[in-house]
Structure formats: structure tokens, C-alpha cells
C-alpha positions in Angstrom: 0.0 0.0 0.0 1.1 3.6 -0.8 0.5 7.0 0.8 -0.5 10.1 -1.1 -0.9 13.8 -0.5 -4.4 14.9 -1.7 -4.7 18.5 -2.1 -7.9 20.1 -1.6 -8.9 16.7 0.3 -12.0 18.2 2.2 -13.6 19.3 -0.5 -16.2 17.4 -3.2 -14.3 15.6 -5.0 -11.3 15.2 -2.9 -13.2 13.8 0.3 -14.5 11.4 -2.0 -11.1 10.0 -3.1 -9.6 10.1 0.3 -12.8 7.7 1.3 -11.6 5.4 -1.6 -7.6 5.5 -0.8 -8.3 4.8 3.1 -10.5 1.9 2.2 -8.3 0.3 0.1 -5.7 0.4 2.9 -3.9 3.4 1.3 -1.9 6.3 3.5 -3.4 10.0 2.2 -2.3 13.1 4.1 -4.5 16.2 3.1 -3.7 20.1 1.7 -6.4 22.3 2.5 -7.1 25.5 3.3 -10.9 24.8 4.3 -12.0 27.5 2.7 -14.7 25.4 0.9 -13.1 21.8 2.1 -15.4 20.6 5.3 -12.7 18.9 7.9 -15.7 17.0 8.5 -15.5 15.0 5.2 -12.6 13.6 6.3 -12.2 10.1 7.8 -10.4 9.9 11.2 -7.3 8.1 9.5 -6.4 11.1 6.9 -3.5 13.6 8.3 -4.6 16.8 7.7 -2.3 20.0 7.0 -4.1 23.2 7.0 -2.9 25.5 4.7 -2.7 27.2 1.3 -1.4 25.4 -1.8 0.3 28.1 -3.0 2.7 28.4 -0.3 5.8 26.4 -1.4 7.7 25.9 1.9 4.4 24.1 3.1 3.5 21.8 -0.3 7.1 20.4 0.0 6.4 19.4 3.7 3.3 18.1 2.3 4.5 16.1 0.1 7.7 14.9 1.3 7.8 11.3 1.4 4.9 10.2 -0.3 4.6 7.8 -3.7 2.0 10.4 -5.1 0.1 13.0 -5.4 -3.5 14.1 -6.6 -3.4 18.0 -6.9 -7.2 19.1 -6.9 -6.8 22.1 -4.9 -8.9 25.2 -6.8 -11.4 27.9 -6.5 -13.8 25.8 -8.9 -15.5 28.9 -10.0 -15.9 31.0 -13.5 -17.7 33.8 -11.6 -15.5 34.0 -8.5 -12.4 33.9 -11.3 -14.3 37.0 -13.3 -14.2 39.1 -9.2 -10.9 37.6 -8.2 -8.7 37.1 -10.8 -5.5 37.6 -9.2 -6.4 35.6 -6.4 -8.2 32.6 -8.0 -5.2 32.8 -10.6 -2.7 32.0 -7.3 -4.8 29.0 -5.9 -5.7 27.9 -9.5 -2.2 27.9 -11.2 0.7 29.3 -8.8 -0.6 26.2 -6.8 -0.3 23.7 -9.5 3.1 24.8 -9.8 4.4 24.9 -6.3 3.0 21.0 -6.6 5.1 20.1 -9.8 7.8 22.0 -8.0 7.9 20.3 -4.6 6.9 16.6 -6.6 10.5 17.0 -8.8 12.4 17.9 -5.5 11.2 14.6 -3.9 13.5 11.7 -4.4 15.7 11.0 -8.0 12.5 10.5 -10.1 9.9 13.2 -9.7 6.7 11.6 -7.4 3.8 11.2 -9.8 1.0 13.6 -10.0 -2.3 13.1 -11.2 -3.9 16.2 -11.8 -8.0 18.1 -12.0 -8.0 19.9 -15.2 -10.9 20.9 -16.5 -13.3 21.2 -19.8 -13.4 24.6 -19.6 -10.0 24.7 -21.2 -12.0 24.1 -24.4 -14.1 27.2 -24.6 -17.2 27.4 -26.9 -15.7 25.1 -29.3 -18.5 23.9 -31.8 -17.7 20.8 -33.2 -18.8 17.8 -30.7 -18.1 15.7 -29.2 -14.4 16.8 -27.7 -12.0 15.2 -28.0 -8.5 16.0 -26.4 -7.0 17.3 -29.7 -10.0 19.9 -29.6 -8.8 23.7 -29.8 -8.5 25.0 -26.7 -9.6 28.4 -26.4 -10.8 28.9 -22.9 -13.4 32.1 -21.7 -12.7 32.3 -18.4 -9.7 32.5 -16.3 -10.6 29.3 -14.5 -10.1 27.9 -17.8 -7.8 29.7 -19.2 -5.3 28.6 -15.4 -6.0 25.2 -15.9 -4.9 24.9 -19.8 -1.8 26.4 -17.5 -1.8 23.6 -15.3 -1.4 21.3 -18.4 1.7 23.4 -20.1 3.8 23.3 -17.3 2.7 20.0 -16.3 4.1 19.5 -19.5 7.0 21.1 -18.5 7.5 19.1 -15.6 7.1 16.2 -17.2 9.1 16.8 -20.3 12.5 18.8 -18.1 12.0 17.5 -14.7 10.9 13.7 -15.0 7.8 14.3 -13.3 5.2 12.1 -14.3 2.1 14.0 -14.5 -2.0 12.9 -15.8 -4.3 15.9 -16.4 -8.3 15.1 -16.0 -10.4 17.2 -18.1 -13.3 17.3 -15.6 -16.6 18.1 -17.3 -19.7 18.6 -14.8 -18.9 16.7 -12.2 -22.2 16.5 -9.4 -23.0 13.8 -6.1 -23.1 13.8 -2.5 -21.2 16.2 -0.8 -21.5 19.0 -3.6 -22.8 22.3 -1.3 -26.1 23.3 -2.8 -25.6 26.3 -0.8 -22.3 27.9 -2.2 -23.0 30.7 -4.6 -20.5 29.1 -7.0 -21.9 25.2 -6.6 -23.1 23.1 -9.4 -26.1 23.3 -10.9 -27.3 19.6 -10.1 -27.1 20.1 -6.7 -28.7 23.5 -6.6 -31.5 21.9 -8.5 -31.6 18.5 -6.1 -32.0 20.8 -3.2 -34.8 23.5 -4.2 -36.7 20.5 -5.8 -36.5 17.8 -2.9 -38.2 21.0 -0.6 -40.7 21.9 -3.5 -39.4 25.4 -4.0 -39.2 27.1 -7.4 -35.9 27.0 -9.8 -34.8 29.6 -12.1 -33.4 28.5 -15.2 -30.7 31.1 -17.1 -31.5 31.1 -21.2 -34.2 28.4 -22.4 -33.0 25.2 -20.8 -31.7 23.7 -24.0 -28.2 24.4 -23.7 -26.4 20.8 -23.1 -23.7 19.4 -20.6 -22.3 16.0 -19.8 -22.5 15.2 -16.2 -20.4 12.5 -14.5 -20.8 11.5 -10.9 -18.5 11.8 -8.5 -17.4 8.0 -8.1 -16.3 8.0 -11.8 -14.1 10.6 -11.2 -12.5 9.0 -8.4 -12.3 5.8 -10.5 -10.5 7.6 -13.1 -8.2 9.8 -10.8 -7.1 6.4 -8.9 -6.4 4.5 -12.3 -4.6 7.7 -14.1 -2.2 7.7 -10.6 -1.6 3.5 -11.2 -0.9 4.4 -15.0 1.7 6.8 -14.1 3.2 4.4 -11.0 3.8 1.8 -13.2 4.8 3.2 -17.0 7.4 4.9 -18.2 9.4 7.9 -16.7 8.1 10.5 -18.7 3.9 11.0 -19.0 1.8 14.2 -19.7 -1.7 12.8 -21.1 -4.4 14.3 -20.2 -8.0 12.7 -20.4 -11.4 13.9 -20.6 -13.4 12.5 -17.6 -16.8 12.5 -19.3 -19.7 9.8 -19.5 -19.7 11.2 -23.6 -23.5 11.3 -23.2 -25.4 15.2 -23.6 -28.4 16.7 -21.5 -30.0 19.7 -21.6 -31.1 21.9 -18.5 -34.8 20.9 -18.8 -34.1 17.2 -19.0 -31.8 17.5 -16.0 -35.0 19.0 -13.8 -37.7 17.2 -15.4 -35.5 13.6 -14.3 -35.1 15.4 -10.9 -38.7 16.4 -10.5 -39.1 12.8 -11.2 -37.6 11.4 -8.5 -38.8 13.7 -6.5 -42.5 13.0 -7.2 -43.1 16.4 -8.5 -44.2 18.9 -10.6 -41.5 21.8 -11.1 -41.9 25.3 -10.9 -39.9 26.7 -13.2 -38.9 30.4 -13.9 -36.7 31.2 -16.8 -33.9 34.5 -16.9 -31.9 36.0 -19.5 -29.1 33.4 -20.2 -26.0 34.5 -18.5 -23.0 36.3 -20.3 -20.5 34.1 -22.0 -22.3 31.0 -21.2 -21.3 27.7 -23.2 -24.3 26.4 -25.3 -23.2 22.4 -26.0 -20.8 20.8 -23.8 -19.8 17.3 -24.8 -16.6 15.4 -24.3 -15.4 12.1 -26.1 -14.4 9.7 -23.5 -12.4 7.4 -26.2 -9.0 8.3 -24.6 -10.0 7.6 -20.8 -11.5 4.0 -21.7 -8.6 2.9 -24.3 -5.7 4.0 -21.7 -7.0 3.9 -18.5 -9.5 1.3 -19.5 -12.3 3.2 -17.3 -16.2 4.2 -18.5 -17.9 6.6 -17.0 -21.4 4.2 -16.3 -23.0 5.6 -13.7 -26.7 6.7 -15.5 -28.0 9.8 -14.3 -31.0 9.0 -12.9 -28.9 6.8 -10.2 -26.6 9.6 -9.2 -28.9 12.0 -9.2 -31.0 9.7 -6.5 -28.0 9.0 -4.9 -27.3 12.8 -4.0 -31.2 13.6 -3.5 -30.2 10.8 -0.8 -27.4 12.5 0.6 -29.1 16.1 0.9 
């Protein structure tokens, strides 16, 4: 068994994989600055360091004598990166590279680090479904930070022998997501308002698409892109889109909620926010031939497991 430094460990996604390491008898100390993580989410075996992934004297503590890393540490958020750009730019992409920094300082061969991109990196690009040789023209600065996260994981890969895997998360939902954070998904905005029978407003008509993935499949894919990098060659800088490749639009996403929820929606509709992507699909050809994992969970089963959670 190994042990790995999860940064950004109390928050969705990372609380989830630091249940999945600890059951399988894995070590996992935690980076987080809780200012979104919940210390709460974490088992009673993680170590946790509080602190901010940008600081480089800490990360290399942090890291320091483990076999990996999963760097997931960000302010997950388009609008927060449109009133904070400076600031999300330093969690978002000086803290990527403080962790390829301390991970090539640690031992002859660089640790391996497996990585949360993100589909935003592609922008409004129009022909479907992406693919990771898509143009990548990002419209934010969340975006535009994590197609920064892949260059100089590039670079660490490709001048410091630091193996790195980059996951192109698309719209990721499940337990744990906080329906009450301004900059939360929309699924579990939508799971919450719905399960108490209060009203949703939908931005722009409700056709626009997305491809959600649950939680769990991101783990999956996370853990297996870590045991491609421990076990193949010295130098790696894939990335992968983590994507189920299937597309649904706004009003199918409530009306399967409302479903479940043995109700009738009320809707409201708003003007459709600035910038916003229309059609958001990824091709998940690269993340099943290479890492040989699908994306299966349907959405009507994660989207009962979080109204479960809630």
C-alpha cells in the first residue's frame, strides 16, 4: 500500500477520493485551506495540513515522502475567477506549480501527479463531441489557469521527470456538492430546491447541453490515471477527458429530478447568463482505451444517490 498527498482533500471531489484511498488500505495526508473543504469530510485516519497550496515551503512538507500526489486544490468557479482574478489565478495555477515543484524535488524520479483539469480549457468550441486534440480556447480565467496547469505540467514532465496525468473534468455532481455555495453546481442546486418543493430559475431556455459524471467515476479515473503513471514509463503528460460522452440539456436534468422527487416543477426562466457555453460534450475514447475506465454511472442513479445524501 502507498501513501498520497491529496490537495484540496476536504472538499467534493477530494473527500471522496480520500474515502476510496483509506478503504483500500492506502496512506493519504490532506492540503487544504478549508476555505470550501469541510474537515468534517474527512475520515479519522487522513492527516490533515491546514494550509494554502500556493505556499511552497508548506506543499514540500506536504509532500515529502509520499509515492504520489492528486493535486485538486482550486477555487472551482468562473464567476469567482471574473471578481478575483488575481487571487483565483494563485490557488488555480501558482498552486499547481508549487505542486510540480515540490513533486521533482522529492527523491531521483519526480513523485507522480495526477492532476483536476478541466473542460473549460476548451471554450465554446462547436464541433462535438471533444476530444483531447480539440482547440482549446478557454473564456474564463478558471479555464484559461487550468490549460496552464497542463503546459507546465508538460514542463514538468518533459524537463524534470515528473510524471504528471491531467483530468479534463466536465460537470462533475453527487453527495457532498454544497447546494448552498454561490459558485456550486447546478445539479445540486437543483436537487435541493426541488426535494423541498421550491421554485428554480433557469438562465437562457434550458436547451443548452452538458455531460455530467458522478463523483465516483471521477474517483475511478483519478485512482487509475495515478496506477498508469506508477507503473509506466518515466516520462507521461496525457491528459483525459473525464466524461460519461452522453449530452443533456437543463430541462431534461430537472424534469428527471422532479421525477424522482415525485413532483411537478416550478420553473422560472432568466436571460441566459454572459458568455455561457451552449453544448458541452466530451469524447471519453482516450479515458476507456488508456486507462480502461467508463464513466457508467446513469443519471437518474446519481442524481438519486445525492437527492439521498441532501
Amino acid at each position: 500500500m502507498g501513501t498520497y498527498l491529496v490537495t484540496g482533500g476536504c472538499g467534493f471531489i477530494g473527500s471522496h477520493l480520500v474515502e476510496s484511498l483509506i478503504r483500500d488500505g492506502h496512506g493519504v495526508r490532506v492540503l487544504d485551506d478549508l476555505s470550501s473543504g469541510r474537515r468534517e469530510n474527512l475520515p479519522a485516519a487522513a492527516d490533515l495540513l491546514v494550509g494554502d497550496v500556493a505556499d511552497a515551503a508548506l506543499v514540500r512538507r506536504a509532500i515529502d515522502g509520499v509515492d504520489g500526489c492528486f493535486h485538486l486544490a482550486a477555487i472551482a468557479s468562473v464567476e469567482r475567477g471574473n471578481l478575483d482574478w488575481l487571487g483565483t489565478h494563485a490557488a488555480n495555477l501558482t498552486g499547481a506549480i508549487a505542486v510540480f515543484d515540490a513533486a521533482r524535488r522529492s527523491g531521483a524520479r519526480g513523485i507522480p501527479v495526477a492532476y483536476a483539469s478541466s473542460a473549460a480549457v476548451y471554450g465554446d468550441e462547436a464541433a462535438m463531441p471533444l476530444t483531447e486534440q480539440s482547440p482549446t480556447r478557454p473564456l474564463s480565467a478558471y479555464g484559461a489557469d487550468k490549460l496552464g496547469c497542463e503546459l507546465h505540467a508538460r514542463v514538468a514532465g518533459v524537463v524534470h521527470d515528473v510524471p504528471t496525468a491531467g483530468m479534463r473534468f466536465f460537470n462533475v455532481y453527487g453527495p457532498r456538492q454544497d447546494p448552498k455555495s454561490p459558485y456550486s453546481g447546478v445539479i445540486s442546486v437543483f436537487c435541493d430546491r426541488l426535494r423541498s418543493q421550491r421554485p428554480i430559475t433557469i438562465f437562457g431556455d434550458g436547451l443548452q447541453t452538458r455531460d455530467f459524471v458522478y463523483v465516483a467515476d471521477v474517483v475511478a479515473s483519478l485512482r487509475a490515471g495515478m496506477t498508469r503513471l506508477s507503473d509506466g514509463p518515466a516520462v507521461a503528460t496525457a491528459v483525459y477527458n473525464v466524461c460519461t460522452g452522453r449530452s443533456t440539456s437543463v430541462v431534461e436534468l430537472v424534469a428527471t429530478i422532479a421525477g424522482l422527487c415525485g413532483i411537478a416543477p416550478e420553473i422560472e426562466f432568466a436571460p441566459p447568463r454572459a458568455g455561457e457555453i451552449r453544448v458541452s460534450l466530451g469524447s471519453p475514447d482516450r479515458l476507456r482505451a488508456e486507462l480502461g475506465i467508463e464513466c457508467r454511472t446513469l443519471l437518474a442513479d446519481g442524481l438519486s444517490a445525492t437527492l439521498d445524501s441532501l
